[in-house]
One Martini backbone bead per residue (centre of mass of N, CA, C, O) as a GRO file, in nm:
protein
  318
    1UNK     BB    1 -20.027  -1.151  -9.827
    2UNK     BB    2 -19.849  -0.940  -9.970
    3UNK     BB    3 -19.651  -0.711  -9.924
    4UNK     BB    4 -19.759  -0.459 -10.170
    5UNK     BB    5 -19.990  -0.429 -10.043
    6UNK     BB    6 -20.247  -0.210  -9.936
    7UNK     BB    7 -20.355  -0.349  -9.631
    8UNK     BB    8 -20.055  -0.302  -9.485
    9UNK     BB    9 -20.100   0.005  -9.347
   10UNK     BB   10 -20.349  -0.073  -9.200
   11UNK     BB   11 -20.206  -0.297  -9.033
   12UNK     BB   12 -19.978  -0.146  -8.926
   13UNK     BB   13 -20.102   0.099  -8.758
   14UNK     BB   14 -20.272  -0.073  -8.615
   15UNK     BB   15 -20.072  -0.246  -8.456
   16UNK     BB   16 -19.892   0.038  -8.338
   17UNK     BB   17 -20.131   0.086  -8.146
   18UNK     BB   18 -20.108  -0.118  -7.975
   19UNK     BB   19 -19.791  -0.081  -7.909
   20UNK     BB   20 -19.875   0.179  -7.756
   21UNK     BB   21 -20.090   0.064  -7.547
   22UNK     BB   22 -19.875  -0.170  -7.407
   23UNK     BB   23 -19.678   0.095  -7.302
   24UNK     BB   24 -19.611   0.200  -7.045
   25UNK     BB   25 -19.398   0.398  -7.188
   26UNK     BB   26 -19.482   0.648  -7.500
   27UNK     BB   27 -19.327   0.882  -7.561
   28UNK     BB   28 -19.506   1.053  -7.711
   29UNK     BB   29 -19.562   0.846  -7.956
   30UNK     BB   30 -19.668   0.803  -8.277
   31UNK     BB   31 -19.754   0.593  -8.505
   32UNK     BB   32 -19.564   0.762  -8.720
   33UNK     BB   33 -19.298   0.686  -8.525
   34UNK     BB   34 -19.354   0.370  -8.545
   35UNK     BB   35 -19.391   0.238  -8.846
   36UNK     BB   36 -19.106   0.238  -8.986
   37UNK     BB   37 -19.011   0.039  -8.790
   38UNK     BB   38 -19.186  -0.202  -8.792
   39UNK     BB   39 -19.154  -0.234  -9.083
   40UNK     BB   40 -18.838  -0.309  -9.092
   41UNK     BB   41 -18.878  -0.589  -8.935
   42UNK     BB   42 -19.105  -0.708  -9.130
   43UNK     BB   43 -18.884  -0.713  -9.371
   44UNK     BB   44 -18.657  -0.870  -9.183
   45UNK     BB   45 -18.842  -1.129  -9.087
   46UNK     BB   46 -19.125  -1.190  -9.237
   47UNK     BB   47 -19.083  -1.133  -9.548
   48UNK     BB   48 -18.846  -1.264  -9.630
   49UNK     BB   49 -18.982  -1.583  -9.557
   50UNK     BB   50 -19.298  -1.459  -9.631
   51UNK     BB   51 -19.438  -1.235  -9.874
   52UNK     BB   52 -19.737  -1.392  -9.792
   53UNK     BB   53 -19.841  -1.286  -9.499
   54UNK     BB   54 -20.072  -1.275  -9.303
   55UNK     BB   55 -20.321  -1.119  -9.083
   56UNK     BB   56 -20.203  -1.316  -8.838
   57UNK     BB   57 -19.870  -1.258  -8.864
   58UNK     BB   58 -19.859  -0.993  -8.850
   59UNK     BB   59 -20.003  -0.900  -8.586
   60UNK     BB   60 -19.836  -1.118  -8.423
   61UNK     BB   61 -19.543  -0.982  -8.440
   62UNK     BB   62 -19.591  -0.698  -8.344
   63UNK     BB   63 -19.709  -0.778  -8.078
   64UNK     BB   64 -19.419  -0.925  -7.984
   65UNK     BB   65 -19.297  -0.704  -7.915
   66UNK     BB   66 -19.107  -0.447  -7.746
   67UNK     BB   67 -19.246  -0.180  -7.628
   68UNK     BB   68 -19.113  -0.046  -7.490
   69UNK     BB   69 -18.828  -0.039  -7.581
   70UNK     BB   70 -18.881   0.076  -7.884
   71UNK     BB   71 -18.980   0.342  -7.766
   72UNK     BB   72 -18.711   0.422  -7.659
   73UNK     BB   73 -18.517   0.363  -7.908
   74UNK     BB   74 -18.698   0.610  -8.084
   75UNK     BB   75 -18.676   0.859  -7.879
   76UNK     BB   76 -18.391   0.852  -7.887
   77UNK     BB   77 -18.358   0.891  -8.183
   78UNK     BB   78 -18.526   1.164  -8.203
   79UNK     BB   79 -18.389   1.325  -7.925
   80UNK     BB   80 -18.458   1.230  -7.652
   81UNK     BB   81 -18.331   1.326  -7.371
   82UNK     BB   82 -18.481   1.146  -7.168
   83UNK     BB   83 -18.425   0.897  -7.267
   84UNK     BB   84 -18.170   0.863  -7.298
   85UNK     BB   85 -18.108   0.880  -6.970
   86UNK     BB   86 -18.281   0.619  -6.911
   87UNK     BB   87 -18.081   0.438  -7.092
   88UNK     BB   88 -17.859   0.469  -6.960
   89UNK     BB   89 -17.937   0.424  -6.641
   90UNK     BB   90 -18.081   0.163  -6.652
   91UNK     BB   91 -17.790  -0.013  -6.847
   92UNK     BB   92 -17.499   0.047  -6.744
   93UNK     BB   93 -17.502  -0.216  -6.601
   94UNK     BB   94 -17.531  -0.411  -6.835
   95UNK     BB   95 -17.260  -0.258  -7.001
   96UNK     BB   96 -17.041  -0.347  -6.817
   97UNK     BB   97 -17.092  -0.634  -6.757
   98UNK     BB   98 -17.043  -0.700  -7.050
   99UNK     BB   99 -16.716  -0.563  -7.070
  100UNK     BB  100 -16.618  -0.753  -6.841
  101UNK     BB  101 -16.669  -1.004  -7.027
  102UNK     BB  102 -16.498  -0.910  -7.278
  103UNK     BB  103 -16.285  -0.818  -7.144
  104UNK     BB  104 -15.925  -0.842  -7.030
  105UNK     BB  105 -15.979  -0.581  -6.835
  106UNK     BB  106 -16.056  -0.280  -6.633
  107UNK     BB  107 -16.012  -0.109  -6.833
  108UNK     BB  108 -16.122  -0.183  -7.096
  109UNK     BB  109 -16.410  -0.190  -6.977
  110UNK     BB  110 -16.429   0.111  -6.978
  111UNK     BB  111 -16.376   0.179  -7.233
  112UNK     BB  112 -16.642   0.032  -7.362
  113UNK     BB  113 -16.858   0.136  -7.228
  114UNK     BB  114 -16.839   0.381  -7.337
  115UNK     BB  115 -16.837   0.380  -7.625
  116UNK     BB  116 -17.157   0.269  -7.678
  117UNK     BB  117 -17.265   0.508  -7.691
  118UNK     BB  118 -17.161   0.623  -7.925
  119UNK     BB  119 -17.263   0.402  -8.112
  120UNK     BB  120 -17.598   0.443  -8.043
  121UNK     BB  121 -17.585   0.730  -8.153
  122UNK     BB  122 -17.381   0.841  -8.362
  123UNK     BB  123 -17.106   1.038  -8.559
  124UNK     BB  124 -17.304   1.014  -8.780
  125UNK     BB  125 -17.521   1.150  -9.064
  126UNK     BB  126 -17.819   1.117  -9.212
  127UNK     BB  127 -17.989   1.230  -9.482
  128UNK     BB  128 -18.241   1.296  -9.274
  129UNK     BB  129 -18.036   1.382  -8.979
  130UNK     BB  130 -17.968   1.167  -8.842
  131UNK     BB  131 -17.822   0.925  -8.664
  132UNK     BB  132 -17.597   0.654  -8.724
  133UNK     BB  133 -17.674   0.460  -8.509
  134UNK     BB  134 -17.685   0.113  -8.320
  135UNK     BB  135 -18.027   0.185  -8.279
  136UNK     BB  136 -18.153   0.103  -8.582
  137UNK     BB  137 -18.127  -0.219  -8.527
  138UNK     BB  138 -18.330  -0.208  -8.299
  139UNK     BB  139 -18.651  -0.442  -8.330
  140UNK     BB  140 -18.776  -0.579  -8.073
  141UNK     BB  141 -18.752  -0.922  -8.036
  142UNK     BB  142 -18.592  -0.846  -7.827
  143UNK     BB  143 -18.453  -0.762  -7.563
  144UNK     BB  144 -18.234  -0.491  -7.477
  145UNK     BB  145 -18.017  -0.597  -7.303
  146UNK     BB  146 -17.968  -0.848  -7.497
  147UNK     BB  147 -17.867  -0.648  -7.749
  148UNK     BB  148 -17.660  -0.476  -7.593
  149UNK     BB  149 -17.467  -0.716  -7.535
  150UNK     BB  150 -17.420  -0.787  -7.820
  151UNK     BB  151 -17.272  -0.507  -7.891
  152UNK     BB  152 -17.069  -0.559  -7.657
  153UNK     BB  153 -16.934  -0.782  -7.832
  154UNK     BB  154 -16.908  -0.662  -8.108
  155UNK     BB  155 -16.692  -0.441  -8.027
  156UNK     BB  156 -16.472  -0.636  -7.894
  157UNK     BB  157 -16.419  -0.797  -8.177
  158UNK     BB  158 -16.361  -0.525  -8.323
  159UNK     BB  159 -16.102  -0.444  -8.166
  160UNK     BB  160 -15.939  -0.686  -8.164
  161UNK     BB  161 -15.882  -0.651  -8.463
  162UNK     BB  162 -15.741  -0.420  -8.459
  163UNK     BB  163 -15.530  -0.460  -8.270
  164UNK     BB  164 -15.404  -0.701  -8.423
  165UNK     BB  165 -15.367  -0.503  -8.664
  166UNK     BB  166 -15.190  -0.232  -8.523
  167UNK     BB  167 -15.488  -0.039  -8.488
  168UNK     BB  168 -15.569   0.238  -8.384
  169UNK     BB  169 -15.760   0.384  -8.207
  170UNK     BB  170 -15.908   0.679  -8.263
  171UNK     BB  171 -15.860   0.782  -7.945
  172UNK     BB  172 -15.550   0.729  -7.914
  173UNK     BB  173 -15.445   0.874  -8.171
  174UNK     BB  174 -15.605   1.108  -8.105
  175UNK     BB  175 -15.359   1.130  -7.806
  176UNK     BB  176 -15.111   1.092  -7.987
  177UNK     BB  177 -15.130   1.370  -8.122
  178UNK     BB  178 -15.097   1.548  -7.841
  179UNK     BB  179 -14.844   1.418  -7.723
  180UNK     BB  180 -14.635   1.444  -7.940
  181UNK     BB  181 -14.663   1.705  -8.153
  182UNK     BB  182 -14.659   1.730  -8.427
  183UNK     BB  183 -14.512   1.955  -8.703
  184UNK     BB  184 -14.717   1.948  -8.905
  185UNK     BB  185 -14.981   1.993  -9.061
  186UNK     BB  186 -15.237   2.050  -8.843
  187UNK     BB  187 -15.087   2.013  -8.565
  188UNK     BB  188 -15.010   2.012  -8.203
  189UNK     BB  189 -14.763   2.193  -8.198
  190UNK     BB  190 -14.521   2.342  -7.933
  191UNK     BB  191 -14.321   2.471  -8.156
  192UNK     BB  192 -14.034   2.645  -8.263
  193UNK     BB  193 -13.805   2.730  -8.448
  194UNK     BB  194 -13.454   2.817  -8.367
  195UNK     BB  195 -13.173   2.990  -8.419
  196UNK     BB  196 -13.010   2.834  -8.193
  197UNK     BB  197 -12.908   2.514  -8.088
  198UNK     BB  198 -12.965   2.574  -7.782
  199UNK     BB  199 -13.250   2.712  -7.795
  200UNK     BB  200 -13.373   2.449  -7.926
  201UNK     BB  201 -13.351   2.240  -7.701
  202UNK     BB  202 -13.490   2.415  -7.476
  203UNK     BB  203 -13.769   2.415  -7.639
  204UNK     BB  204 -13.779   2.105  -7.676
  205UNK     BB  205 -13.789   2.031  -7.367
  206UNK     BB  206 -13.990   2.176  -7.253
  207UNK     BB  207 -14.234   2.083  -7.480
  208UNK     BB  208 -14.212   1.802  -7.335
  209UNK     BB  209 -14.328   1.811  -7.107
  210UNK     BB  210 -14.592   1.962  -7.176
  211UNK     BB  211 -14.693   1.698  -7.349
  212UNK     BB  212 -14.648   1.465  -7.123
  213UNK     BB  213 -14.876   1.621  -6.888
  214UNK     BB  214 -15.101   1.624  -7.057
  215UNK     BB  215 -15.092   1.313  -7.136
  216UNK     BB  216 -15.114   1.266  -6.817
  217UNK     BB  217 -15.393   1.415  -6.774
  218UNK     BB  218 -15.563   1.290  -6.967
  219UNK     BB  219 -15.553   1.020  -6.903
  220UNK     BB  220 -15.645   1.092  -6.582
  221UNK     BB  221 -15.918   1.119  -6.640
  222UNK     BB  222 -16.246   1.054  -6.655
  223UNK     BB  223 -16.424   0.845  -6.888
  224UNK     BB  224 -16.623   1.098  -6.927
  225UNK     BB  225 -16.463   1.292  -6.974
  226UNK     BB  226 -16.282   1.183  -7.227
  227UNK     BB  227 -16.505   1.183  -7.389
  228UNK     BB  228 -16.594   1.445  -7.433
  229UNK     BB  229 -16.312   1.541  -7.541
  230UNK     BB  230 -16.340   1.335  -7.811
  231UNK     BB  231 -16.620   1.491  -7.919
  232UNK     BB  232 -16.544   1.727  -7.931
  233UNK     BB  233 -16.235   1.817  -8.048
  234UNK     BB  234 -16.194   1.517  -8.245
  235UNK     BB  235 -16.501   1.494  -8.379
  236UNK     BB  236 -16.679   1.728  -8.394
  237UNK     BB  237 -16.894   1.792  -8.197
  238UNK     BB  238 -17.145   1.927  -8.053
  239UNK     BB  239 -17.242   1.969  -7.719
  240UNK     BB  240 -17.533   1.853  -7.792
  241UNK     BB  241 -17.433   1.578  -7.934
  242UNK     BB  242 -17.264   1.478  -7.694
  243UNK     BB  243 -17.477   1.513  -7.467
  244UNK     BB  244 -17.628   1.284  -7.626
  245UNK     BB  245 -17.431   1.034  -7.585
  246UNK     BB  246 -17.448   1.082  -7.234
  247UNK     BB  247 -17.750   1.195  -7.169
  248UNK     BB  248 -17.703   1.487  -7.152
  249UNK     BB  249 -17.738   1.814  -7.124
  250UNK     BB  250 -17.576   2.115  -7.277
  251UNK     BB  251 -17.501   2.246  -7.042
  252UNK     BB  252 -17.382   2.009  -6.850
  253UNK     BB  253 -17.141   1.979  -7.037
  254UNK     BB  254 -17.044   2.266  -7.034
  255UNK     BB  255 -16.967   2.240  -6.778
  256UNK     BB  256 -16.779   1.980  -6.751
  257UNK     BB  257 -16.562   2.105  -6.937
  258UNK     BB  258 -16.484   2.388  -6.742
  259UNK     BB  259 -16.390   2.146  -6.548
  260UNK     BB  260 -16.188   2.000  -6.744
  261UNK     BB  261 -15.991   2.272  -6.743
  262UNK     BB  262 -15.902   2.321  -6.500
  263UNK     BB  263 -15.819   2.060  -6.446
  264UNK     BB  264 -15.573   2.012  -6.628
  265UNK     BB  265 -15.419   2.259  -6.575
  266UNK     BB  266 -15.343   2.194  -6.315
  267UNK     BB  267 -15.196   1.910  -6.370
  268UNK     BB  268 -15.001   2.011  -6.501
  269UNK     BB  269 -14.858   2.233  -6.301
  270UNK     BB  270 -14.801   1.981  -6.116
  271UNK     BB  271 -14.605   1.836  -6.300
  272UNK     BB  272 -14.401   2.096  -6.358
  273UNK     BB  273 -14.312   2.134  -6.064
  274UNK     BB  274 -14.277   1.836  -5.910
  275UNK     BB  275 -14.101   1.671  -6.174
  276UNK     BB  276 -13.963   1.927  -6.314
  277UNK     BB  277 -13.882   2.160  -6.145
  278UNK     BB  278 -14.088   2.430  -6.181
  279UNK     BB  279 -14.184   2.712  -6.200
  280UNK     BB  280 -14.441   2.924  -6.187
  281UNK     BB  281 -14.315   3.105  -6.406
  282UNK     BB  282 -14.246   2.901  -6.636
  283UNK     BB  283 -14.525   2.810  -6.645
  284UNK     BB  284 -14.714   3.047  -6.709
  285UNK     BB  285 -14.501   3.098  -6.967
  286UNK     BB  286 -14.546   2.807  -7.159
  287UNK     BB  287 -14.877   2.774  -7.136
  288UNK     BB  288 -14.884   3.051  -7.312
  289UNK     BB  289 -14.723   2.945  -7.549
  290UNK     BB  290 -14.849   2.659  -7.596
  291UNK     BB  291 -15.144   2.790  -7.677
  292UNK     BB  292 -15.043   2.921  -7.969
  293UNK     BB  293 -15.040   2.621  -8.081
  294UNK     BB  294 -15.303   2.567  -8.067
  295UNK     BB  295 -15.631   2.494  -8.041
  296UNK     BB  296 -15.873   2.754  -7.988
  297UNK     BB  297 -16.008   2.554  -7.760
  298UNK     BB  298 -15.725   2.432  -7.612
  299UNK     BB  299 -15.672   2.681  -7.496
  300UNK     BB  300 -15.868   2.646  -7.237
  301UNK     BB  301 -15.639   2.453  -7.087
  302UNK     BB  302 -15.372   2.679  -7.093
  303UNK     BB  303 -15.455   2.950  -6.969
  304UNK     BB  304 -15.501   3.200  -6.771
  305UNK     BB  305 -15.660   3.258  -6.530
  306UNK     BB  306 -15.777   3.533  -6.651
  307UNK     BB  307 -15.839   3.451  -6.898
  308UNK     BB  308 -16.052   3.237  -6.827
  309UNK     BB  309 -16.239   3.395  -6.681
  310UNK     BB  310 -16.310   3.585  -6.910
  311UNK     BB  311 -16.426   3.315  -7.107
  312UNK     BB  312 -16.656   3.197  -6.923
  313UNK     BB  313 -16.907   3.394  -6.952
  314UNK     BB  314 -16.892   3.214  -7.157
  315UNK     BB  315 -16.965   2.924  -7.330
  316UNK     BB  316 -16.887   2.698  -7.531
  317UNK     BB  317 -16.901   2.655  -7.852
  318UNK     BB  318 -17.093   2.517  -8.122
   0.00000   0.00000   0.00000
């Protein structure tokens, strides 16, 4: 049978109906939902090979696909935030156990762990409006835990080439972007040039304070608390997109975030006041006046308390 016949798109609904009545949990999905990717997998493994299989050789392949796992990661792929849920649930212990055996240490391997998520979910929109993560790549052919295996071990050798040519991780560079404040246009420098010599070093040793205090409070963040910092503010994510890399409704995002800025801001006055001996005056004066040189969403990292209180009554917008 060839490729091109048009008896295949009959053989192909059959097959696809099968594995949806094979899969234990079919998350109401249809066969016009899973038949795009079943087509996909037998042009790229079945028909490459042999461009005239049979109607027995077809209807094998399908078959033998792992019906669970593929529904899964359609429906997560069209935006199934309870799948999210079961896929981050199921696997993270998966994705742990495979970045720890990856990497050279556990901070290393909590990062890669975290990152997997995002690159499953995509930071970029494919022209059908779809997220582009490496969720599309995943065939059914084999076991999802063990295609996960292989993306972060694929992720990590991906990292270390990076990291030997001395190229800082995209999430890095955003971090020491906002702890260096570098004052270049756009950039989130916490000062400005003062008149007189004198007044413009204290101007400039205040804000390398306020600005190591934040890097060191961002630092200290938990690693998926970081992550949502990173896909929110500097990869320009909606709560809802963000959300949805976490395997999270946008509403818990949203909770998550505001108990972020409160945990953040905190941090930063209390190492400005234990490490650098700074006044709670002084400290509400800086983060009140630094928080004019940031941009608008991260100054609710740094505004007063009353002020903050004030802005909480609605939750950040996406």
């Amino acid at each position: 049978m060839k490729r091109a016949d048009p008896q295949i798109e009959r053989l192909l609904a059959e097959a696809t109906a099968r594995l949806i009545s094979r899969a234990a949990d079919a998350r109401s999905l249809k066969v016009s939902d899973l038949a795009p990717r079943v087509r996909k997998s037998l042009d790229k493994y079945l028909f490459a090979a042999d461009a005239e299989a049979t109607a027995e050789e077809i209807g094998g392949f399908v078959d033998a696909l792992h019906a669970d796992d593929l529904c899964l990661i359609v429906a997560c792929e069209r935006g199934d935030q309870s799948a999210w849920g079961d896929l981050v649930g199921r696997y993270e212990a998966t994705v742990r156990a495979a970045a720890r055996s990856a990497a050279s240490n556990e901070d290393a391997a909590e990062d890669l762990a975290q990152s997997i998520w995002a690159e499953l979910h995509g930071l970029r929109v494919r022209e059908d409006g779809q997220p582009s993560g490496k969720i599309a790549y995943y065939s059914g052919r084999g076991s999802l835990g063990g295609w996960l295996r292989a993306v972060v071990g694929q992720l990590a050798v991906d990292q270390h080439r990076r990291q030997s040519r001395l190229v800082q991780t995209e999430e890095d560079a955003d971090f020491d972007r906002l702890a260096q404040g570098g004052h270049g246009e756009g950039s989130f420098g916490l000062t400005q040039a003062a008149p007189d010599p004198e007044h413009a070093f204290s101007e400039r040793s205040a804000a390398r304070d306020v600005e190591e205090a934040l890097a060191q409070a961002m630092r200290e963040l938990a690693p998926e608390d970081r992550l949502l910092v990173k896909l929110y503010y500097f990869d320009g994510l909606k709560l809802r997109e963000a959300g949805a890399v976490m395997g999270v409704h946008e509403a818990t995002a949203s909770r998550r975030l505001t108990r972020i800025h409160g945990e953040v801001r905190s941090k930063v006055e209390s190492i400005l006041m234990k490490e650098h001996g700074w006044t709670a005056t002084e400290t509400a004066r800086s983060l009140s006046e630094a928080a004019t040189h940031l941009e608008s969403d991260l100054e609710l990292m740094l505004t007063s308390e009353k002020a903050k209180g004030e802005q909480r009554a609605s939750p950040p917008s996406d």
